[in-house]
Backbone as a printed PyTorch tensor [residue, N CA C, xyz], in Angstrom:
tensor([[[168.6850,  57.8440, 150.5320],
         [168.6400,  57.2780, 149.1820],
         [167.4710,  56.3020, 149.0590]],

        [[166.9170,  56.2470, 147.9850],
         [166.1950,  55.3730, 147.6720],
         [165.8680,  53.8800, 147.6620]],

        [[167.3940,  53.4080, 147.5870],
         [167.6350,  52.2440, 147.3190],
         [167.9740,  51.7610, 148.9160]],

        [[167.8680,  52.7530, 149.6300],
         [168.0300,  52.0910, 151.2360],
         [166.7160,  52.3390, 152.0690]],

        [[165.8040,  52.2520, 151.3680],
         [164.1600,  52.1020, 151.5690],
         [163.9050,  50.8010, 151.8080]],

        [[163.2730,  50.2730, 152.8390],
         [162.6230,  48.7160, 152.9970],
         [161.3480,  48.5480, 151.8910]],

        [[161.0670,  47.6330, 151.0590],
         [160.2160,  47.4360, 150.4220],
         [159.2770,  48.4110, 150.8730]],

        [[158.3270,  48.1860, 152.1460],
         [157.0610,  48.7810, 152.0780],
         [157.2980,  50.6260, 152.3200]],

        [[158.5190,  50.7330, 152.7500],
         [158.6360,  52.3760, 152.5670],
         [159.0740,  52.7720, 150.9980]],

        [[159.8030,  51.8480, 150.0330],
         [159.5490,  52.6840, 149.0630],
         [157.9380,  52.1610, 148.1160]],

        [[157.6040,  51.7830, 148.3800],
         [156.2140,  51.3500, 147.9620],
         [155.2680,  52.9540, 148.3790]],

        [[155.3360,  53.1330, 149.9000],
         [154.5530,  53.9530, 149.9040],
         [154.9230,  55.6120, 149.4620]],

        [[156.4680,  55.7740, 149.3510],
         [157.0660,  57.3260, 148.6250],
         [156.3070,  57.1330, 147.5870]],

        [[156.2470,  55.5240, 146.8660],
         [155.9340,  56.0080, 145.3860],
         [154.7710,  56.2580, 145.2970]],

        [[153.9020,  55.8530, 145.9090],
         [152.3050,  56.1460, 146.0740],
         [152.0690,  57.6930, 146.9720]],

        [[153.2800,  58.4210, 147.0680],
         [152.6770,  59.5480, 148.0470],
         [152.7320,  60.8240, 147.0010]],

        [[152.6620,  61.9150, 147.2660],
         [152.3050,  62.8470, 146.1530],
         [153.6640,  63.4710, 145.5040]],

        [[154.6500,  62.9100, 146.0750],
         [155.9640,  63.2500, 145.6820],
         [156.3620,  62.4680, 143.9840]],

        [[157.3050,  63.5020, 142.9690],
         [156.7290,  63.0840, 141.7530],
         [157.9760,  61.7660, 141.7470]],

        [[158.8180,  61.5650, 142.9990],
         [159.9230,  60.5150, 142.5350],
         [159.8760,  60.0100, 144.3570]],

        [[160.0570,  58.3650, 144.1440],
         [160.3680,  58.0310, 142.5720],
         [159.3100,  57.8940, 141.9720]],

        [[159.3700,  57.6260, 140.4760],
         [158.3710,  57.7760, 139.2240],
         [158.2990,  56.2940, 138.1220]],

        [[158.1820,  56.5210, 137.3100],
         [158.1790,  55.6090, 136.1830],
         [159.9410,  55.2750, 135.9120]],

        [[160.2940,  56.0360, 135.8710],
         [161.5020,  55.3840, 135.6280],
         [162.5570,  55.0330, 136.5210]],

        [[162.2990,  55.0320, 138.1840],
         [163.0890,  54.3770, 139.0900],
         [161.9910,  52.8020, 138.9920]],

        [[161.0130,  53.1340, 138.6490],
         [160.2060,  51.8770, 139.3720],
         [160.8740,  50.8270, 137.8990]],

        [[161.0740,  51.1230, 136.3540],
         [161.6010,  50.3870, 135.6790],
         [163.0980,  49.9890, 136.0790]],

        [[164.4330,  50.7280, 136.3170],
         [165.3820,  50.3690, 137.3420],
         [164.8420,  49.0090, 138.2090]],

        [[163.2630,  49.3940, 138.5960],
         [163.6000,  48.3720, 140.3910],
         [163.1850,  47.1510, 139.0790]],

        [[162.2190,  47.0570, 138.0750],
         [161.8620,  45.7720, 137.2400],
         [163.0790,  45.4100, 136.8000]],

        [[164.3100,  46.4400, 136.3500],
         [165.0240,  45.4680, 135.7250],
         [165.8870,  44.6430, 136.8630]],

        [[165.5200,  45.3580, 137.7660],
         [166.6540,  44.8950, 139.5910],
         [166.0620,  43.6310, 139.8610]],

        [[165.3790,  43.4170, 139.3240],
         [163.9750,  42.0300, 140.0130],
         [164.5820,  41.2340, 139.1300]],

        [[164.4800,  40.9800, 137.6750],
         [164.8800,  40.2310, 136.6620],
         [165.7440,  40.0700, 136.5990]],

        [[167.2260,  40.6610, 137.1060],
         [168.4520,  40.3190, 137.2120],
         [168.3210,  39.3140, 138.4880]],

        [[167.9140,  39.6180, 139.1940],
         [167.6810,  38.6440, 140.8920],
         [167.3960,  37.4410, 140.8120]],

        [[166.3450,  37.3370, 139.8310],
         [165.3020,  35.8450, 139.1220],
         [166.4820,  35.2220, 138.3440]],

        [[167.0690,  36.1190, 137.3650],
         [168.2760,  35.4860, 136.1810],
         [169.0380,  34.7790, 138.0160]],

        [[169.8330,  35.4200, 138.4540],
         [170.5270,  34.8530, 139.3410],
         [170.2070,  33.6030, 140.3060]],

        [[168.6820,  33.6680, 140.5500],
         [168.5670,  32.7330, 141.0200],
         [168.1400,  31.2150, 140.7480]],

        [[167.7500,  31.3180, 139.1910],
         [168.5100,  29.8310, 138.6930],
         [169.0830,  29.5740, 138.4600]],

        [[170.3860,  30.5700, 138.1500],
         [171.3660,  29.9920, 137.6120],
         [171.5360,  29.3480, 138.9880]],

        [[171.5430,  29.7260, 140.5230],
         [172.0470,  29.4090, 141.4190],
         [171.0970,  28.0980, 141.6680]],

        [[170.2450,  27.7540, 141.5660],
         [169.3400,  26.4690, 141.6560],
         [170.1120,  25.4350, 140.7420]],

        [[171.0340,  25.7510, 139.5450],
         [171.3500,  25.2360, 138.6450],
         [171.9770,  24.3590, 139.3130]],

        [[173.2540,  25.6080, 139.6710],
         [174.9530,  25.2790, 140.0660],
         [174.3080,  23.8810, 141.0740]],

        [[175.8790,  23.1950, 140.5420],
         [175.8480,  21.9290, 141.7860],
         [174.6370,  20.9150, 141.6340]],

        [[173.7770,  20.9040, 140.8370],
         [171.9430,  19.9840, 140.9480],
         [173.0780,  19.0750, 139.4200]],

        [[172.5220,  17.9530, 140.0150],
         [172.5550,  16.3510, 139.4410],
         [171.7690,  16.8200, 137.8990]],

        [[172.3700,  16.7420, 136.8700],
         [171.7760,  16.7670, 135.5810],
         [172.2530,  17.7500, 134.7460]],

        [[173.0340,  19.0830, 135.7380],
         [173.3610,  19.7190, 134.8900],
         [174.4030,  20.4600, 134.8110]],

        [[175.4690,  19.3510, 134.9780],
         [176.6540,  19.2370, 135.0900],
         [177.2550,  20.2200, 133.9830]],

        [[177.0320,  19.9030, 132.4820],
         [177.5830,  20.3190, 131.1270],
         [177.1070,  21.8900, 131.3780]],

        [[176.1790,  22.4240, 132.8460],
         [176.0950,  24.2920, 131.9410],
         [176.6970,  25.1220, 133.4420]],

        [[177.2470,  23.9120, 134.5400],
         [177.9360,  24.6690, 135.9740],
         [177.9940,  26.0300, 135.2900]],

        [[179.3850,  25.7470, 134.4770],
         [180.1870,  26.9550, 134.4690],
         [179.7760,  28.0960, 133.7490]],

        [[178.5820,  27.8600, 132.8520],
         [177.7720,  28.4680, 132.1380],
         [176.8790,  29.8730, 133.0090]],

        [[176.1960,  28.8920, 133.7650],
         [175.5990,  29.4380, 134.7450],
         [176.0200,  30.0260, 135.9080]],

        [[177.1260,  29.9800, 136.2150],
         [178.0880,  30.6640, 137.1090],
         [178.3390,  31.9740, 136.4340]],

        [[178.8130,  31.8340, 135.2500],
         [179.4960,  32.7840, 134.5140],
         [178.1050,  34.0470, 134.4170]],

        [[177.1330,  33.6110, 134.2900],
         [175.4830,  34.0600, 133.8070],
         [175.3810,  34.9260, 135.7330]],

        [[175.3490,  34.1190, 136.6660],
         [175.0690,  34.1580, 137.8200],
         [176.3470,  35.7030, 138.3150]],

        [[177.5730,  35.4590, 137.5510],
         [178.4680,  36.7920, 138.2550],
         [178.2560,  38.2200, 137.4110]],

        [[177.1530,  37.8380, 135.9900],
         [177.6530,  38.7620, 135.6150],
         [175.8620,  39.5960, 135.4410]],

        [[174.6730,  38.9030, 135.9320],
         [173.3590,  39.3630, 136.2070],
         [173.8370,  40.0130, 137.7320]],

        [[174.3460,  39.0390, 138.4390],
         [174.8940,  39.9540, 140.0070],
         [175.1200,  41.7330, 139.6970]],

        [[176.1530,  41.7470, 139.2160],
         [176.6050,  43.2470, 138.7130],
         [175.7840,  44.0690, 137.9720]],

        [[174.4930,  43.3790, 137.1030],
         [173.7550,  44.0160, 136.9220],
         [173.2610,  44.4420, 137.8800]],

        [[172.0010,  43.5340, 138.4160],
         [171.5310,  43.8890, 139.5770],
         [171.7900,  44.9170, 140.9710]],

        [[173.1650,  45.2240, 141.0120],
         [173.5280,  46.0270, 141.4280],
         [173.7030,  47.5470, 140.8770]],

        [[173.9960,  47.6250, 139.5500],
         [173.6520,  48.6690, 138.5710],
         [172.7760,  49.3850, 138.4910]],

        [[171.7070,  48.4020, 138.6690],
         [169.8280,  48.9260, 138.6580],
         [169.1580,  49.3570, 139.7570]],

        [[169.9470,  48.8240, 141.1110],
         [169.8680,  49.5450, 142.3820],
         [170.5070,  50.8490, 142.4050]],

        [[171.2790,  50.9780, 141.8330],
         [171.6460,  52.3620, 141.4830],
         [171.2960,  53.2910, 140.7290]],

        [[170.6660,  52.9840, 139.7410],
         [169.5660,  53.5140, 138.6390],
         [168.4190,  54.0070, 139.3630]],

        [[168.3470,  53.0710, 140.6050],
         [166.8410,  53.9570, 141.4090],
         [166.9890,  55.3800, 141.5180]],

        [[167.9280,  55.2650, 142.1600],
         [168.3980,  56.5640, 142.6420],
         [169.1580,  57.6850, 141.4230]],

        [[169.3720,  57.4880, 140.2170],
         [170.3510,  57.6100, 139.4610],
         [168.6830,  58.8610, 138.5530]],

        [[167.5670,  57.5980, 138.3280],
         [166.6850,  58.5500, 137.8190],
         [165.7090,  59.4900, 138.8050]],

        [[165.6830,  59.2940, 139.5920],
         [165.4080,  59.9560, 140.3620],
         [165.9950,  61.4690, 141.1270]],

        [[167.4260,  61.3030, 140.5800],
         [168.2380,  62.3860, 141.1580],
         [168.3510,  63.2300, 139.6590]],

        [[168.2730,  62.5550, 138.3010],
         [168.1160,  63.6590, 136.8910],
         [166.5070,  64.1710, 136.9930]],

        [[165.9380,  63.6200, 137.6300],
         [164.5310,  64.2150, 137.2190],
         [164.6960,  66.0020, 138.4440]],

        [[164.9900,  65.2300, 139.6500],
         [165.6210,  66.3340, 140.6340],
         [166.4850,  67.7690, 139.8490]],

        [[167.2710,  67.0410, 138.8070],
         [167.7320,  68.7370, 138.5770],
         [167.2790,  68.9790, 137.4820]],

        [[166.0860,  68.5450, 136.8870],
         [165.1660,  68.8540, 136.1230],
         [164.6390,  70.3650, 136.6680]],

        [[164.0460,  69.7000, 138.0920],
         [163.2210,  70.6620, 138.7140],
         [163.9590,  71.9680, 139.1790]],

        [[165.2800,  71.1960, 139.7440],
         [166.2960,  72.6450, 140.3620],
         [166.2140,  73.6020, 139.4040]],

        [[166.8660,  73.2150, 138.1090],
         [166.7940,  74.2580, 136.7740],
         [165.5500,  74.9090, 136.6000]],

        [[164.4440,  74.6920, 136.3370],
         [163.3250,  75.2980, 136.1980],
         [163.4110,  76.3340, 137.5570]],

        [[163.9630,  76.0520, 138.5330],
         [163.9590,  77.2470, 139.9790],
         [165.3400,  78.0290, 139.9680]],

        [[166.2960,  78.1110, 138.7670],
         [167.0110,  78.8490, 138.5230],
         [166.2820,  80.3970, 138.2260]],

        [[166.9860,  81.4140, 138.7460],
         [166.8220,  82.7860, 138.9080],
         [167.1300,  83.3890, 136.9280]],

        [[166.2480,  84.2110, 136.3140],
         [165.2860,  84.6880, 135.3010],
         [165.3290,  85.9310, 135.4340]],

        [[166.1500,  86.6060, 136.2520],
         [165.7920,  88.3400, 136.4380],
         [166.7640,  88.7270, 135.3970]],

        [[167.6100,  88.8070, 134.8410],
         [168.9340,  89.1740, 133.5420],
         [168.4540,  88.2760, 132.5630]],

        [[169.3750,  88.4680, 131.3670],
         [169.2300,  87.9840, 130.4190],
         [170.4660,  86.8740, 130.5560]],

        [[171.1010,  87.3440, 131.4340],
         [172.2540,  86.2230, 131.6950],
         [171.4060,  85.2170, 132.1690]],

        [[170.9770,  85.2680, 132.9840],
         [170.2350,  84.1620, 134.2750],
         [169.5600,  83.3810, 132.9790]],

        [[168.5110,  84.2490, 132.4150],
         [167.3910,  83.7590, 131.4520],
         [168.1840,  82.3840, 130.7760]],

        [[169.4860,  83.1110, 129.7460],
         [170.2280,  81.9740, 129.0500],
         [171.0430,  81.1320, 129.9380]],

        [[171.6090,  81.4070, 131.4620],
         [171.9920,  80.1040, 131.9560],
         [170.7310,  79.3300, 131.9040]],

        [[170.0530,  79.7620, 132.6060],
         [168.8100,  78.4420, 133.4470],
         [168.1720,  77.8690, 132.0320]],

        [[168.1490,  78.3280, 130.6100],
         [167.4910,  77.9610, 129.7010],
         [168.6630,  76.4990, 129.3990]],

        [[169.9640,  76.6250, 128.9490],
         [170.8650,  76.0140, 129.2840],
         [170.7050,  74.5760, 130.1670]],

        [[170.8530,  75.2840, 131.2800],
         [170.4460,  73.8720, 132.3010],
         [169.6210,  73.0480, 132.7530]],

        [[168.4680,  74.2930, 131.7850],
         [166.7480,  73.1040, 131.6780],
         [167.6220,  72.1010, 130.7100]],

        [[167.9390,  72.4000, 129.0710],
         [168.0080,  71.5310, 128.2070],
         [169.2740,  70.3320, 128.7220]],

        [[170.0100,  70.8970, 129.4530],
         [171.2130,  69.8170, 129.9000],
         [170.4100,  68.8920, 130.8800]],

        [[170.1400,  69.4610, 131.8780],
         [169.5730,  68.4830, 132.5110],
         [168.0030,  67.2300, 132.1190]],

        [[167.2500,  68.1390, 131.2890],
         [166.1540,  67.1950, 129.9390],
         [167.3500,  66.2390, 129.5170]],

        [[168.6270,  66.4980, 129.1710],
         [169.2160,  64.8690, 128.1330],
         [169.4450,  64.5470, 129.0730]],

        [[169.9760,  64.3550, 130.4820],
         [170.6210,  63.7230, 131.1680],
         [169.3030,  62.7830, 131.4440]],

        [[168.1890,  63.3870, 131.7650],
         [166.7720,  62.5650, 132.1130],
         [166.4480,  61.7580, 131.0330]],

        [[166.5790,  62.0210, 130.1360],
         [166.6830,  61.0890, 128.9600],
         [167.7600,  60.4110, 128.6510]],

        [[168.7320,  60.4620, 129.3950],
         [169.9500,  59.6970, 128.7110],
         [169.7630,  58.4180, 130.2180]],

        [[169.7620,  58.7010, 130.9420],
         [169.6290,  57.7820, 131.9680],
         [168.7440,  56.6240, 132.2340]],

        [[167.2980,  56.5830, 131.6710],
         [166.5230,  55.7720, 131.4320],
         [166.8180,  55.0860, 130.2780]],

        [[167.1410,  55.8180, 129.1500],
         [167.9140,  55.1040, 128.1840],
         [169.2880,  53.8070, 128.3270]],

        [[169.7610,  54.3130, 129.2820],
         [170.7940,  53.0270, 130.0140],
         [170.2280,  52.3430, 130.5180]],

        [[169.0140,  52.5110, 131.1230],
         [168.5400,  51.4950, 131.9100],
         [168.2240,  50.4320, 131.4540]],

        [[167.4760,  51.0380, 129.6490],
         [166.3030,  49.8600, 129.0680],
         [167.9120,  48.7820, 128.0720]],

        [[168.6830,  49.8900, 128.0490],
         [169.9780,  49.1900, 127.0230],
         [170.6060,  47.7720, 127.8920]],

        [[170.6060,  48.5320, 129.0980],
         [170.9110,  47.2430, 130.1890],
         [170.1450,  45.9840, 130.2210]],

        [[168.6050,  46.5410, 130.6080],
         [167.6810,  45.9640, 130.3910],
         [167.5810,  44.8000, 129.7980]],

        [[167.6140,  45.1870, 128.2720],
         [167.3720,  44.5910, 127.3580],
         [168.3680,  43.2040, 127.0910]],

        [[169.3960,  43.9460, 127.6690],
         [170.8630,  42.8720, 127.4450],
         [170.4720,  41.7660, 128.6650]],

        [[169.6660,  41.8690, 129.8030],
         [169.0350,  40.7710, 130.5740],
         [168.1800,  39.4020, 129.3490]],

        [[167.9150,  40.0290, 128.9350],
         [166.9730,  38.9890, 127.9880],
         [167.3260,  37.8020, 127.4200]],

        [[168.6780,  38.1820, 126.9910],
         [169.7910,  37.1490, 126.5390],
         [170.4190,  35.6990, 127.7110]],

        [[170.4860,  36.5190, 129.1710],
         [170.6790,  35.4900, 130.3700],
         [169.2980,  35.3510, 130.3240]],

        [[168.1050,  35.7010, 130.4650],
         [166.8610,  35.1940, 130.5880],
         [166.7650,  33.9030, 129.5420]],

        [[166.7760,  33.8450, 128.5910],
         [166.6540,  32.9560, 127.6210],
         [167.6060,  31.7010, 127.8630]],

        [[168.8380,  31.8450, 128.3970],
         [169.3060,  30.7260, 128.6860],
         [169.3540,  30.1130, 130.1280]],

        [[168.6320,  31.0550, 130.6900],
         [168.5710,  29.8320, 132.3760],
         [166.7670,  29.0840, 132.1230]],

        [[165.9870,  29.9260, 130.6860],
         [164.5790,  29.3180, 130.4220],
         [165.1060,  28.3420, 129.7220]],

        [[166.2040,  27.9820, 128.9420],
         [166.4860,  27.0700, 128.1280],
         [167.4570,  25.5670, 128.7890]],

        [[168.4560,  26.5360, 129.5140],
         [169.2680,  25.2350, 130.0820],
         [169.1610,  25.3720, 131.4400]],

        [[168.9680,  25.9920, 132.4340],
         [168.8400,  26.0630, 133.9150],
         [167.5820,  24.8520, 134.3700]],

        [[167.7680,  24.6130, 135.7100],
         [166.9670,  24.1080, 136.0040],
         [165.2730,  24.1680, 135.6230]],

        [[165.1990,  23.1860, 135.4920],
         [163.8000,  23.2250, 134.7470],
         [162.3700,  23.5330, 136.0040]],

        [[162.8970,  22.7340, 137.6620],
         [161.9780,  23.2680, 138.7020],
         [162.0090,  24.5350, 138.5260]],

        [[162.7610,  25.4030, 138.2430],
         [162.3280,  27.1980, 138.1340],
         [161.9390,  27.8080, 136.6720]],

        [[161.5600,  27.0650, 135.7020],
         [161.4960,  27.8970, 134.6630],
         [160.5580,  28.5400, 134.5160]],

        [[159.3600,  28.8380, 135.4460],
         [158.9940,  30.0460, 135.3140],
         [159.4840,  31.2280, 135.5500]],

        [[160.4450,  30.8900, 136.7480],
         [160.6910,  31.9160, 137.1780],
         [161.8750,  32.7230, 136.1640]],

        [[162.4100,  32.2020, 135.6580],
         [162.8460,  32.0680, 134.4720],
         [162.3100,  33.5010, 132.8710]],

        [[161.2160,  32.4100, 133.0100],
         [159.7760,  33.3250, 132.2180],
         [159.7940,  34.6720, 132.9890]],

        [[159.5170,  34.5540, 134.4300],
         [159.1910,  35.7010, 134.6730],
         [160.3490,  37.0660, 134.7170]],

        [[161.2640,  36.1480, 134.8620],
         [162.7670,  37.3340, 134.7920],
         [162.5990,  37.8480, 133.3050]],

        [[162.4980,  37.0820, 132.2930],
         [162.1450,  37.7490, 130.8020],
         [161.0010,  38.8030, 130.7660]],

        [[159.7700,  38.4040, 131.2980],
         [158.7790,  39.5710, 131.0650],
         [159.2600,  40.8870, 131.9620]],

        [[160.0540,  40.6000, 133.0020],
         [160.3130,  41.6530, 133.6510],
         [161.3100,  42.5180, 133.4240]],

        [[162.1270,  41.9470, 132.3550],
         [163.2300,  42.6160, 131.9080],
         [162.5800,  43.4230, 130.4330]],

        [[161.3160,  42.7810, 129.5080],
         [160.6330,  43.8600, 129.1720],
         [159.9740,  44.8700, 129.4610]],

        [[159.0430,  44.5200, 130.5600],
         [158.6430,  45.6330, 131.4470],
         [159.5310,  47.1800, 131.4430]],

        [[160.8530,  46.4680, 132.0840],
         [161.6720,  47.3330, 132.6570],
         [162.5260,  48.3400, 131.0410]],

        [[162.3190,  47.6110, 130.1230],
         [162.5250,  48.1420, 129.0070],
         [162.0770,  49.4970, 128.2690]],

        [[160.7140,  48.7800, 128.1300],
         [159.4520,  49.6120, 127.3160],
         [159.0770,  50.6510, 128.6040]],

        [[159.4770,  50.6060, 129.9100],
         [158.7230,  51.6480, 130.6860],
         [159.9240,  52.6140, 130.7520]],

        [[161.2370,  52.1880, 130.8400],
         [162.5160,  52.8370, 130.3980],
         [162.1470,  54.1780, 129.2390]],

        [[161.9480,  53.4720, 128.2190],
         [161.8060,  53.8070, 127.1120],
         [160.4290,  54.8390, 126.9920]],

        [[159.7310,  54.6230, 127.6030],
         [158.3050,  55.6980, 127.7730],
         [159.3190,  56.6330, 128.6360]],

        [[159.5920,  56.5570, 129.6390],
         [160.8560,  57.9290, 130.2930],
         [161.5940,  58.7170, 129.6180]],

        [[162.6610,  57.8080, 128.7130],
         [163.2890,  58.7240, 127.5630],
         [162.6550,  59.8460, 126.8790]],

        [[161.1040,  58.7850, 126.0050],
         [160.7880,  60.1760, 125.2720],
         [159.7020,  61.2080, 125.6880]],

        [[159.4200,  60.6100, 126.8070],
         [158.7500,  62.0590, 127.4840],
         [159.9180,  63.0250, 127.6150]],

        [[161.0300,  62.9770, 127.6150],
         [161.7880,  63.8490, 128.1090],
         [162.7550,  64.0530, 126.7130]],

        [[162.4440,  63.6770, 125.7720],
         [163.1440,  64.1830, 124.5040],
         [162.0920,  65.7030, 123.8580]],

        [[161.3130,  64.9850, 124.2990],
         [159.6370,  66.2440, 123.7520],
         [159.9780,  67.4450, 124.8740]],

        [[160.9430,  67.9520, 125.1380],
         [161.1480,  68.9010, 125.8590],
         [162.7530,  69.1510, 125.4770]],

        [[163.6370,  68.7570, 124.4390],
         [164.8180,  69.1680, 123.9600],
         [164.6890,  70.0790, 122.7040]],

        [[165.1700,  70.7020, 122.5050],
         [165.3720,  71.6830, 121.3670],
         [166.4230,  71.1130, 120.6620]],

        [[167.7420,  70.3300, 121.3110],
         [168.6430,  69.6360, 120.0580],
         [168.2720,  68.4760, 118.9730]],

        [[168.3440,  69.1060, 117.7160],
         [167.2990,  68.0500, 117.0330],
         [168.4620,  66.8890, 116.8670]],

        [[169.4580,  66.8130, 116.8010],
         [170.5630,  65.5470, 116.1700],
         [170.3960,  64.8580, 117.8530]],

        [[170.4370,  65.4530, 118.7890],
         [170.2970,  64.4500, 119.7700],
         [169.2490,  63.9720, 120.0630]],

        [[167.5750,  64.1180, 119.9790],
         [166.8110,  64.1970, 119.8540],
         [166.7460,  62.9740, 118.6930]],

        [[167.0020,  62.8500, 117.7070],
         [167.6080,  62.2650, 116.5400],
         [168.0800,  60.7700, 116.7550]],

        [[169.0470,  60.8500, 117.4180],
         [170.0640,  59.8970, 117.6610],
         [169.4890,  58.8670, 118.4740]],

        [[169.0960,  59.5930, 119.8170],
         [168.3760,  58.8300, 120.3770],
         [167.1340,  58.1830, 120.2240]],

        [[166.2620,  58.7710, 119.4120],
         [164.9850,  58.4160, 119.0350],
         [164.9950,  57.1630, 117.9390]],

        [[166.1660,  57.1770, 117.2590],
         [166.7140,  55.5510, 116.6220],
         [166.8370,  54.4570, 117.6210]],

        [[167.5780,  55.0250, 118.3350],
         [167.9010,  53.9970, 119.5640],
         [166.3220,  53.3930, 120.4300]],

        [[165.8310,  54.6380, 120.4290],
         [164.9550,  54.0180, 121.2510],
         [164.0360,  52.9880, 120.2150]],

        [[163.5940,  53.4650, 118.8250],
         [162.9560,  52.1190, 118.1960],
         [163.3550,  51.1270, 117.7840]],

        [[164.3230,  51.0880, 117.6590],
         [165.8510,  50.0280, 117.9550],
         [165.2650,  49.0990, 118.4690]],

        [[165.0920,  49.4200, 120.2360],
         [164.8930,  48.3470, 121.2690],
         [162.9720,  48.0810, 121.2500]],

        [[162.3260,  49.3790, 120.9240],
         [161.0420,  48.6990, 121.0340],
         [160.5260,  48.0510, 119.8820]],

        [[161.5880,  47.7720, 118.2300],
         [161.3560,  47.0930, 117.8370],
         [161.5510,  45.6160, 117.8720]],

        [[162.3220,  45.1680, 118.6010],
         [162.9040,  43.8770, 118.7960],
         [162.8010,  43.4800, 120.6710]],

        [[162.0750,  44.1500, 121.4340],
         [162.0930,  43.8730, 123.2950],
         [160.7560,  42.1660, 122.7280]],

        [[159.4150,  42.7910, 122.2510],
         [158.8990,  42.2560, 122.2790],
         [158.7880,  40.7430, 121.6550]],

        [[159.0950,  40.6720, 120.3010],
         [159.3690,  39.5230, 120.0020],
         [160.5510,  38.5940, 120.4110]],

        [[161.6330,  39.4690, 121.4560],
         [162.4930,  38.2770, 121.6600],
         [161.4880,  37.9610, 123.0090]],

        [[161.3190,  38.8960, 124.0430],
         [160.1560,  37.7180, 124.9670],
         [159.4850,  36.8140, 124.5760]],

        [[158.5720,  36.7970, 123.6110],
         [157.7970,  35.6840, 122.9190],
         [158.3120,  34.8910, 122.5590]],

        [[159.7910,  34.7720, 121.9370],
         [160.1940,  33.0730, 121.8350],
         [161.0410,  33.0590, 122.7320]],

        [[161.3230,  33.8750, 124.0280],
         [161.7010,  33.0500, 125.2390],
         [160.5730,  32.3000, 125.9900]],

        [[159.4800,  32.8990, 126.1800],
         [158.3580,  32.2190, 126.7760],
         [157.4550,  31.2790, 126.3480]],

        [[158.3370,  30.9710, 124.7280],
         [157.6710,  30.1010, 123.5990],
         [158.0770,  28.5360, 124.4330]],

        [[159.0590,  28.9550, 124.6630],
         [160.0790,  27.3660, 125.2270],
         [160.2760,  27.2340, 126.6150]],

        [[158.3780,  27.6250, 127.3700],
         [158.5950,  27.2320, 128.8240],
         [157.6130,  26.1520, 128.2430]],

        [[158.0810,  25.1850, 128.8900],
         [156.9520,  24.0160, 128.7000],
         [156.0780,  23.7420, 130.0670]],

        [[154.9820,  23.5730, 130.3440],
         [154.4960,  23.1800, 131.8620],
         [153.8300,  22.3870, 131.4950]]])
């Protein structure tokens, strides 16, 4: 699995000619990073002289970025294994007309699943932004970049989400799902960017 790669071995799969992981495990690992950062001020928070009134705040922030973070380690592997039966389907057998309409079938099933999966990622994603904004606002102030940086990384992990989806909608023939989702997705890339900007409005240095 992917997610049981040491840093510099999955660094180098992704740089080797193999097509996964790809763009959308490496958004998984951004949003895995930004949940880590959310967690670790809240944990700088807990217990520090001054900020007594947000303990439980930040605890509460700290158990429930944890479970993200664990989510998105699973997402490595999660897009990486729909893009996989992307490919299986395309090597489905074409000699009948049966074969022809299964494997045509299990191209398009397996296209939404590749699109439906990055799509969770950036929905997750995105819902980081909200703990980002309050460990930049009330968490310790020695980390608020890091802070900052859990926000840009939870856009990152958004908008590159979201480039995954619709490469892989431009290969569905269902137009209402195709549809549905394509709301969703400008949904989030209308509103990822401006909520970063007034989280990173209120780092002061």
């Amino acid at each position: 699995m992917l997610q049981d790669l040491n840093l510099k071995e999955f660094l180098e799969k992704t740089a080797s000619k193999s097509p996964v992981p790809g763009g959308g495990s490496v958004a998984a690992l951004s949003a895995s990073l930004s949940a880590s950062l959310i967690e670790m001020v809240g944990n700088l928070t807990i217990g520090k002289k001054g900020y007594e009134d947000v303990e439980d705040e930040m605890k509460e922030i700290v158990s429930i970025c944890s479970k993200y973070r664990e989510k998105f380690v699973n997402d490595i592997d999660r897009d990486s294994d729909a893009f996989n039966k992307v490919m299986a389907a395309f090597k489905l057998p074409k000699d009948t007309e049966e074969e022809k309409a299964a494997r045509k079938e299990a191209i398009q099933e397996s296209f939404k699943t590749a699109a439906l999966v990055p799509l969770e990622v950036a929905e997750d994603a995105f819902k980081l932004l909200e703990f980002a904004a309050k460990v930049v606002e009330k968490g310790n102030k020695n980390a608020v970049t890091d802070g900052a940086v859990a926000a840009m990384m939870a856009r990152t992990a958004v908008l590159s989400a979201l480039y995954n989806v619709k490469i892989n909608l431009g290969s569905i023939k269902d137009e209402e799902f195709v549809s549905k989702v394509s709301k969703q997705v400008e949904s989030l890339e209308s509103q990822v960017n401006n909520i970063e900007k007034e989280i990173l409005s209120k780092v002061k240095l």
